[in-house]
VOSE-624962 format. One line per field, with one value per residue (C-alpha): x, y negated, z; chain; residue in three letters. Coordinates in steps of 0.02 Angstrom, whole numbers. Layout:
N
xx = [X, ...];
yy = [Y, ...];
zz = [Z, ...];
kette = [A, ...];
rest = [ala, ...];
***
This chain:
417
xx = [0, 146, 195, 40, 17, 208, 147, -23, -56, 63, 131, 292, 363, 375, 171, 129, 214, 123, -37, -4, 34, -105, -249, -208, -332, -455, -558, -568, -763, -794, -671, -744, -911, -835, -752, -936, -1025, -926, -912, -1103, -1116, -1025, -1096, -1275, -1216, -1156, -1304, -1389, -1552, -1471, -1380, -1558, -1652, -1490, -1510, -1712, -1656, -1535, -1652, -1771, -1683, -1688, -1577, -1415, -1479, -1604, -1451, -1341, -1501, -1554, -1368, -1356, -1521, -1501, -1301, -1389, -1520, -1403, -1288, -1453, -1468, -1287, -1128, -1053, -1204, -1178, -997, -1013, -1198, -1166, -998, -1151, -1277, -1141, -1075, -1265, -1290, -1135, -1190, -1374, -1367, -1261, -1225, -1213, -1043, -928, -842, -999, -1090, -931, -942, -1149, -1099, -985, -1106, -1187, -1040, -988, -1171, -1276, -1190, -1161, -1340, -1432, -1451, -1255, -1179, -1047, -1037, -1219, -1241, -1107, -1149, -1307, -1241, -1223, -1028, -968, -803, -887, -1024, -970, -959, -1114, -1195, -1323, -1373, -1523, -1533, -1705, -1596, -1469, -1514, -1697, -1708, -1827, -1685, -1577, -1730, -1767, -1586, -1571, -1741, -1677, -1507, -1556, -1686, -1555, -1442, -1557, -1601, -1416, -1313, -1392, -1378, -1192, -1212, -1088, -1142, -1130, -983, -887, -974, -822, -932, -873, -749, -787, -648, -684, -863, -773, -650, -790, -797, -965, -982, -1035, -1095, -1007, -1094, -1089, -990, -1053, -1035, -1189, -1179, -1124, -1073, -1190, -1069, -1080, -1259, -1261, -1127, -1252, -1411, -1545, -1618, -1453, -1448, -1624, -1663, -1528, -1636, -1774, -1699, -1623, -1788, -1882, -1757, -1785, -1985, -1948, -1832, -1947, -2115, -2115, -1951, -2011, -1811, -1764, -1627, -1555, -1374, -1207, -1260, -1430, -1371, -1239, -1337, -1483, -1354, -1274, -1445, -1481, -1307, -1343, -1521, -1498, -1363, -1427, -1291, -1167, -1032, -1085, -1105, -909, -863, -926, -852, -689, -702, -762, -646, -526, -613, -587, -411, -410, -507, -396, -242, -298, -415, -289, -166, -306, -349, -171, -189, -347, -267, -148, -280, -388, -213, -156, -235, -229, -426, -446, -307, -394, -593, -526, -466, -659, -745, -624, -683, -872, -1030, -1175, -1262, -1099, -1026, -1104, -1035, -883, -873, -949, -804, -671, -737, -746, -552, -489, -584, -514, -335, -375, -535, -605, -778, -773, -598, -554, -730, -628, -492, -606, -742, -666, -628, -761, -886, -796, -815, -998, -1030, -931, -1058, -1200, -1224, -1304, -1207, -1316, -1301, -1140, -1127, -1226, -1138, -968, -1074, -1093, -929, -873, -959, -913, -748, -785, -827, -669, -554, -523, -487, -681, -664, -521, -619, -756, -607, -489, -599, -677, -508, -527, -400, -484, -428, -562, -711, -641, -714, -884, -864, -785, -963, -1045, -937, -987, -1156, -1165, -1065, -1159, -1325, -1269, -1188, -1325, -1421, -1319, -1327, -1499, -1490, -1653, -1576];
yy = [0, -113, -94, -119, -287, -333, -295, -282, -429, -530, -567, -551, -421, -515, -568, -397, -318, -474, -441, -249, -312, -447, -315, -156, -222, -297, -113, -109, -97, 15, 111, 139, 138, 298, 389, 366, 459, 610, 610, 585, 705, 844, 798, 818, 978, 1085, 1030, 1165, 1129, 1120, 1249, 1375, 1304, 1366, 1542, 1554, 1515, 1628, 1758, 1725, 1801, 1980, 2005, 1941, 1821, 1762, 1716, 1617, 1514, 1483, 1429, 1328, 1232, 1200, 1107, 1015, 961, 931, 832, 716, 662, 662, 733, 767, 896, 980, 1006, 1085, 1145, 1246, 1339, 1369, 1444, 1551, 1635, 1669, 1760, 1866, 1920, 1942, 2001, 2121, 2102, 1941, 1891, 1802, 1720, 1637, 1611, 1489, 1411, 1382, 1281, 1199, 1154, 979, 895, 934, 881, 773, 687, 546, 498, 525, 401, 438, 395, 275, 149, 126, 94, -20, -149, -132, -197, -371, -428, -284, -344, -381, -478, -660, -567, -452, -499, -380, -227, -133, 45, 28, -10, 140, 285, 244, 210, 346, 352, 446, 519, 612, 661, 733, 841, 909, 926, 1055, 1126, 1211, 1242, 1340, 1437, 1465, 1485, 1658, 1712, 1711, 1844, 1993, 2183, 2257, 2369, 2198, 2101, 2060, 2063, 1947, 2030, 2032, 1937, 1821, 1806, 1779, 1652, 1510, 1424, 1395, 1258, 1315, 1190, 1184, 1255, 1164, 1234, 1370, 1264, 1280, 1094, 1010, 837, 673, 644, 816, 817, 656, 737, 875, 799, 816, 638, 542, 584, 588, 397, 359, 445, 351, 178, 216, 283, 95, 23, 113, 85, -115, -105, -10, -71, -273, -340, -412, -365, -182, -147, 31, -3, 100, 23, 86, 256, 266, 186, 320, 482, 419, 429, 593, 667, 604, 647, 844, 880, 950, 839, 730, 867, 928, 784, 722, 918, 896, 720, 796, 916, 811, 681, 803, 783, 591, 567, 574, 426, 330, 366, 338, 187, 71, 132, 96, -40, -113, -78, -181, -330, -323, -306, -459, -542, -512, -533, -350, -338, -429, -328, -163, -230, -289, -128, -46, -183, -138, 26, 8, -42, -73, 87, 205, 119, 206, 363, 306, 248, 426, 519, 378, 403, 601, 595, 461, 570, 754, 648, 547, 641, 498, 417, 266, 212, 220, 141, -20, 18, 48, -82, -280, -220, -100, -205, -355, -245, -216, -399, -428, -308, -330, -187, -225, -176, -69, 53, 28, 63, 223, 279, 274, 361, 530, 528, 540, 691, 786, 844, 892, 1042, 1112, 998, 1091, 923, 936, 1133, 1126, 1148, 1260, 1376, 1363, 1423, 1553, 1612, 1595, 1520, 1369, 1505, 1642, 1517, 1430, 1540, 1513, 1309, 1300, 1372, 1263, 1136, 1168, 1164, 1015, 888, 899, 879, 713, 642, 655, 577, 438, 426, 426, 315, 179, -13];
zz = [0, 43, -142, -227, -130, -168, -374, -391, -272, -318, -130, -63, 38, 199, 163, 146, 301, 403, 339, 375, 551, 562, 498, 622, 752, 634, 648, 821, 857, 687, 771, 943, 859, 754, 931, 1000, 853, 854, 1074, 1069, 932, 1045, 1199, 1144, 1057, 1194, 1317, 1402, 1294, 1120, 1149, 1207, 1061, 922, 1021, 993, 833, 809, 851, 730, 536, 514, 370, 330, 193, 323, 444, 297, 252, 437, 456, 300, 345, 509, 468, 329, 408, 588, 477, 415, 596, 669, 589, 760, 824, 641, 684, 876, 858, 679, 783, 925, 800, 717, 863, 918, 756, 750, 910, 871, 719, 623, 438, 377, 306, 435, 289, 211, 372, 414, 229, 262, 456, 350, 218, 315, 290, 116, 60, 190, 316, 235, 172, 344, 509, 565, 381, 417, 273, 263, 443, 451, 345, 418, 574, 620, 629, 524, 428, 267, 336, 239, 78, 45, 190, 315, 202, 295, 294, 208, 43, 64, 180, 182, -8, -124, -211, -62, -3, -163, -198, 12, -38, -206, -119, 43, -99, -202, -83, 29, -119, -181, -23, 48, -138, -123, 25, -61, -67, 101, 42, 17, 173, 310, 486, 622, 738, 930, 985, 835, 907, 1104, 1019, 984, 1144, 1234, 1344, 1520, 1653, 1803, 1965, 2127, 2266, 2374, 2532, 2675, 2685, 2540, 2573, 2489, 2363, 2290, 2314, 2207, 2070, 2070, 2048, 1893, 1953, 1922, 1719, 1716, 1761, 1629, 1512, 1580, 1555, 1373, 1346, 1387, 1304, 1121, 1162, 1194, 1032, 921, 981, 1033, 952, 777, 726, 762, 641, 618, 658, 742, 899, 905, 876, 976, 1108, 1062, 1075, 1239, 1312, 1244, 1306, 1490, 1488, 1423, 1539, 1702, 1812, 1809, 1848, 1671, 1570, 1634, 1593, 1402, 1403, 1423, 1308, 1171, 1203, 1111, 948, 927, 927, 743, 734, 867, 783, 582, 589, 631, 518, 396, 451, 428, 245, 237, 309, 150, 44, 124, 132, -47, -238, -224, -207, -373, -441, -415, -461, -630, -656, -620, -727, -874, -907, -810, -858, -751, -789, -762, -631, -485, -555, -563, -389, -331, -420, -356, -199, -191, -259, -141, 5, -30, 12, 156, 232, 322, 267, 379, 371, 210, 164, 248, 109, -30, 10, -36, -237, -279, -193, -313, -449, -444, -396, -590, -665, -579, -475, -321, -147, -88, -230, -243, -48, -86, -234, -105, 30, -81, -160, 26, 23, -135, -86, 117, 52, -22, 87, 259, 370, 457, 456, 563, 732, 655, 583, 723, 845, 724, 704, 520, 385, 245, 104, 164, 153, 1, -128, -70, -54, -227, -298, -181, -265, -447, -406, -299, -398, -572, -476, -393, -521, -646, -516, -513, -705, -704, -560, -580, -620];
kette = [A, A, A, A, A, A, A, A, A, A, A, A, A, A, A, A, A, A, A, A, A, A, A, A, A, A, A, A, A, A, A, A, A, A, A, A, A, A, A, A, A, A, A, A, A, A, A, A, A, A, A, A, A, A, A, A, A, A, A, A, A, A, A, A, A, A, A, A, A, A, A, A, A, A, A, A, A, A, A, A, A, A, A, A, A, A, A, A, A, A, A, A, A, A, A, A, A, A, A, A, A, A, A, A, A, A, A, A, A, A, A, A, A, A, A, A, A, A, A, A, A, A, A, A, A, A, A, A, A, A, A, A, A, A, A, A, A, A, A, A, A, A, A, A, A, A, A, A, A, A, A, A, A, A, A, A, A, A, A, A, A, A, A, A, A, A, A, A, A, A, A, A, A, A, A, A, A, A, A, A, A, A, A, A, A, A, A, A, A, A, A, A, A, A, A, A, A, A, A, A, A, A, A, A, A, A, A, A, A, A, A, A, A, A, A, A, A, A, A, A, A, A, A, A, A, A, A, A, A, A, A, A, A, A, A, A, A, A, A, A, A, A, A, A, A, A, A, A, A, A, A, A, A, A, A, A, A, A, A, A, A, A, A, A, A, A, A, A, A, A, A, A, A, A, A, A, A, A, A, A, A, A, A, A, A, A, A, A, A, A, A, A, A, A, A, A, A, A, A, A, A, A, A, A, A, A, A, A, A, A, A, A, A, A, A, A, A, A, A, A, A, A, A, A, A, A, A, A, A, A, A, A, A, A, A, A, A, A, A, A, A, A, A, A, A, A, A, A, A, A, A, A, A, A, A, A, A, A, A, A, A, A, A, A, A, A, A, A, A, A, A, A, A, A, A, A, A, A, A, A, A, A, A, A, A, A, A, A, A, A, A, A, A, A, A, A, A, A, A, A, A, A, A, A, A, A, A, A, A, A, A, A, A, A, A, A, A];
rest = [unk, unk, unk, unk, unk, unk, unk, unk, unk, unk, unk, unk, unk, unk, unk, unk, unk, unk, unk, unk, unk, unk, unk, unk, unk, unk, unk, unk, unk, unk, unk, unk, unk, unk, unk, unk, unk, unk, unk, unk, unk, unk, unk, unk, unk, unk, unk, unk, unk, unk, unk, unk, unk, unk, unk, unk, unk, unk, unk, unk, unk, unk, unk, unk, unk, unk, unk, unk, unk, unk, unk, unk, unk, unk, unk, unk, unk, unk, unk, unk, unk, unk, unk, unk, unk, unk, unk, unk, unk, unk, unk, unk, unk, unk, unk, unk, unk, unk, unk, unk, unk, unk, unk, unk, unk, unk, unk, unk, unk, unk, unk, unk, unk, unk, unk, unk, unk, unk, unk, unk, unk, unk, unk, unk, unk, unk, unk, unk, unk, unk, unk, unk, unk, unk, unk, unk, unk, unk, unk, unk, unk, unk, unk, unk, unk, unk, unk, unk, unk, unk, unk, unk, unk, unk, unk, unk, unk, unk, unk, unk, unk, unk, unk, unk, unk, unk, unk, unk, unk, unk, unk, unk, unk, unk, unk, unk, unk, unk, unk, unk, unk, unk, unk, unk, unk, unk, unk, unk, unk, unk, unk, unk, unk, unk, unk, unk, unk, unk, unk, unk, unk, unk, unk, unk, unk, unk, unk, unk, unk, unk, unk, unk, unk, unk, unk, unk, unk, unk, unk, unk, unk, unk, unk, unk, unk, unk, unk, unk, unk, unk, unk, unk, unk, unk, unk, unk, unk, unk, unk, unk, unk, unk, unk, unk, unk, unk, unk, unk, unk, unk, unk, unk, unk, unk, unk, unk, unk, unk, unk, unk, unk, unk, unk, unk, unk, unk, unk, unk, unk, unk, unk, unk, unk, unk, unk, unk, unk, unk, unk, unk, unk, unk, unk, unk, unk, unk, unk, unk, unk, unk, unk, unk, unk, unk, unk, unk, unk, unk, unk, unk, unk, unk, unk, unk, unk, unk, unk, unk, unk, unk, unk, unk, unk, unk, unk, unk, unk, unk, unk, unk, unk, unk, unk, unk, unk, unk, unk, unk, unk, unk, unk, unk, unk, unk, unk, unk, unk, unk, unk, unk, unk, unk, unk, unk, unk, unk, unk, unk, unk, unk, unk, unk, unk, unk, unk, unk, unk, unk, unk, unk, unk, unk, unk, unk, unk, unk, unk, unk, unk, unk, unk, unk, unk, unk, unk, unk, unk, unk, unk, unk, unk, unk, unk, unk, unk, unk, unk, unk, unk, unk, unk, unk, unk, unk, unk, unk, unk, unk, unk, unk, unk, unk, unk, unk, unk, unk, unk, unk, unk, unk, unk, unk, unk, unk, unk, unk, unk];
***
């Protein structure tokens, strides 16, 4: 990046390493914002609830076909309404069904808990690009402006494309179950390897002490509940304003995760275990966020839109950003941070041609998606604790692949003006 602002952007060397410097904090509350969706996500995940409601379900198919479609439904439709619960509570589901249920493929039932965030996340209420610039403040905010959800996740045209989407794909993705002479069953200690969360008990003590009483107590997460719960009501139902943004959910999912945890000893227990999961996002975004400040600081932006509008018009450019986007993603994995990279030219770009932002933020939002599926950064908890390599699922996600991206770019080509 220093280099493409040194030649591209026309600054000098010196510039550039200042505006690296200068930008690194300018991320800050995306960033946080970010750590909160996938600590919520987890949280709510491993619950005590959650977690009964994935083992009715997982007691429900009675063939192995059933299982891969009840698993490929459930992370689809997880990853619609929060990425992080698709991650944790698809590992849940799949360890209830290799228990449960003999048969199915281990191999493809990983690819199908996999399948939410190669092909949904990013167009339901936890999709980071949307629901930033849908928030007030958000780093963009003097140059397109507030963009509500009700022109990008909330548009027919998402809508239709999310239906059509889980359609096939529930139809397709138990077809790929192999002949049970070729079907590789889950192994127990595979099975023992994906960690449950367990609430901690309280001590065994005759008279336990008010403090532990207190640490143990339903009625401490359960007026939290109750106050989050008056507060959506009051946002929802009297406010004239009540804007979907990353605040409301996040403020939404931290109720949730006090409120389904029995205590506070085991909402601070699944805190610490999902605090594992962000330090991806503490370490990257500011990196990132460095190499936005060059290209805010630089004539690099204008650099990189003139190349789009050269070869764009207005009717092919959203493909082209959902292909840009889908290549830039299988090489740095991360939907919100590198949206702050992408963002300043190809939002120039379709300002040039005419393409409204919020196609243009929704043409970025599935090209996030195309490559999840055959890039193994997201898989890496779901496989690690499956005790699975990225190569044994990857024949399944490269058909998922093939079928996937024709649909949604053809969409996008038939995209309405």
């Amino acid at each position: 990046m220093l280099i493409l602002g040194v030649t591209a952007g026309r600054a000098s060397f010196i510039t550039c390493v200042a505006a690296w410097g200068d930008g690194f904090w300018e991320l800050l509350p995306f960033s946080m914002q970010m750590c909160l969706i996938m600590f919520t996500g987890s949280v709510v995940a491993v619950s005590p609830p959650v977690r009964r409601a994935l083992a009715w379900l997982a007691s429900r198919p009675r063939t192995p076909r059933q299982s891969i479609l009840l698993v490929a439904l459930c992370s689809m439709l997880l990853a619609l309404i929060h990425w992080g619960i698709s991650i944790v509570g698809s590992a849940v589901l799949v360890r209830e069904l290799g228990r449960r249920r003999a048969g199915a493929d281990y191999r493809l039932l990983l690819a199908a808990a996999y399948l939410g965030m190669g092909t949904t996340w990013h167009a339901g209420l936890s999709a980071s690009a949307p629901l930033l610039v849908a928030t007030p403040g958000h780093f963009l905010e003097s140059e397109i402006g507030i963009i509500p959800v009700s022109a990008t996740i909330f548009s027919s045209f998402n809508l239709i494309l999310v239906a059509i989407v889980v359609l096939i794909f529930s139809i397709v993705t138990p077809l790929l179950h192999p002949a049970p002479a070729e079907t590789i069953e889950a192994t127990p200690a595979q099975l023992e390897a994906i960690h449950v969360f367990e609430p901690p008990h309280p001590p065994a003590a005759l008279k336990p002490a008010p403090a532990t009483k207190l640490e143990f107590s339903r009625w401490v997460n359960l007026t939290f509940g109750a106050l989050a719960l008056v507060w959506v009501v009051d946002y929802i139902f009297v406010r004239t304003q009540h804007p979907v943004t990353l605040n409301v959910l996040n403020f939404v999912m931290m109720g949730l995760a006090i409120a389904l945890h029995p205590s506070a000893a085991s909402l601070v227990a699944a805190a610490e275990e999902a605090s594992g999961l962000v330090f991806g996002i503490i370490l990257q975004f500011p990196l990132y966020a460095g190499m936005y400040g060059i290209i805010r600081e630089t004539h690099l932006a204008e650099s990189l839109a003139g190349v789009f509008v050269a070869g764009a018009t207005a009717h092919t450019y959203p493909v082209i950003v959902y292909w840009y986007s889908g290549i830039v993603n299988y090489f740095v994995p991360s939907g919100g941070s590198k949206w702050a990279i992408e963002a300043p030219y190809i939002l120039a770009a379709g300002k040039t041609l005419g393409v409204p932002a919020a196609k243009v933020v929704t043409a970025y939002a599935w090209g996030d998606m195309v490559t999840d599926i055959i890039q193994p950064f997201w898989a890496i908890p779901l496989l690690a604790a499956a005790r699975l390599d990225f190569r044994e699922i990857l024949g399944f996600c490269m058909i998922l692949f093939c079928i996937y991206a024709p649909v949604v770019t053809l969409a996008f080509l038939l995209f309405p003006r």
